[in-house]
C-alpha positions in Angstrom: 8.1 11.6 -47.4 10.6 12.6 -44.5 8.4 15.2 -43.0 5.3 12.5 -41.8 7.9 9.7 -40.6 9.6 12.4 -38.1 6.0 12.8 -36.8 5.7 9.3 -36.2 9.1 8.6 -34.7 8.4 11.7 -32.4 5.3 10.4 -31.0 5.7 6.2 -30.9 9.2 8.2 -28.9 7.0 10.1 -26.6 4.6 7.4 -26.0 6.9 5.2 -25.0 8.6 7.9 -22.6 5.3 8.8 -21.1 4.4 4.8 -20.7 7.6 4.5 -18.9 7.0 7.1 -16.6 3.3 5.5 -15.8 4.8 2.7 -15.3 7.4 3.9 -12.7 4.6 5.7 -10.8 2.0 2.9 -10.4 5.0 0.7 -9.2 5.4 2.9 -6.6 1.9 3.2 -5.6 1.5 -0.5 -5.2 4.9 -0.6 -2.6 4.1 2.7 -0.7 3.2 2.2 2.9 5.0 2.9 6.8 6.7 0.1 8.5 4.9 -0.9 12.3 6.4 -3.0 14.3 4.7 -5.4 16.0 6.4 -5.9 19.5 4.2 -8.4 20.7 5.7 -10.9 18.1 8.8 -9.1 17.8 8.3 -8.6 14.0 7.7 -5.6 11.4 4.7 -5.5 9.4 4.0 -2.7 5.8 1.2 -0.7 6.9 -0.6 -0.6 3.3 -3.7 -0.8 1.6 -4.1 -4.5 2.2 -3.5 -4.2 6.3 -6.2 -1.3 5.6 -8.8 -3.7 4.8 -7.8 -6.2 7.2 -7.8 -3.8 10.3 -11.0 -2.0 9.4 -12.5 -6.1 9.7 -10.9 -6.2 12.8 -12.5 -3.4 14.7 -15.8 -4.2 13.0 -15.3 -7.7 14.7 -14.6 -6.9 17.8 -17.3 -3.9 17.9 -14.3 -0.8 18.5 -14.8 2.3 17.0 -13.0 3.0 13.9 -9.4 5.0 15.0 -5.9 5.3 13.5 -4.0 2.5 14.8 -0.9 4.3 15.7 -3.1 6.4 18.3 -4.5 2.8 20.0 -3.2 1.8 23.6 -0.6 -0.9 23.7 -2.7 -3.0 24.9 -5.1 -2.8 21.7 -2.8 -2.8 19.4 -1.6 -6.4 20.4 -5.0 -7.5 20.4 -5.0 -6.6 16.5 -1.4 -8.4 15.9 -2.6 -11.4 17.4 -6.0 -11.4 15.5 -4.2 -10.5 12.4 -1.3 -13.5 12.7 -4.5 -15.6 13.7 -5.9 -15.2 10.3 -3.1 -16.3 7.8 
């Protein structure tokens, strides 16, 4: 009766190395982002998923073709910081 419950410490072992390792990896998805600073307001802001969503709104409000915001002038780039602290 050894031989099964060596199989069974083997894989509830495994399973909980490979659930640890999931875990690591999604945690690390959910933080990933670049820092921008905003230097209109002096502060620094995660570039993530979440600004994602509310940039894309932006430039659908305000009618601007979609482009990457570290390639916008200045100018329009404080135009999104003070839309974006205007919506909190």
């Amino acid at each position: 009766m050894q031989f099964p419950s060596r199989h069974v410490t083997s894989f509830v072992l495994g399973a909980a190395f490979a659930a640890s390792v999931m875990l690591a990896g999604c945690s690390a998805r959910v933080s990933s982002g670049y820092r921008v600073h905003d230097s209109y307001r002096n502060d620094d802001h995660v570039w993530d998923n979440n600004e994602i969503v509310f940039y894309s709104r932006w430039e659908n409000d305000t009618h601007r073709k979609h482009e990457d915001f570290r390639r916008r002038h200045k100018n329009e780039q404080n135009d999104y910081w003070t839309w974006r602290h205007d919506q909190h």
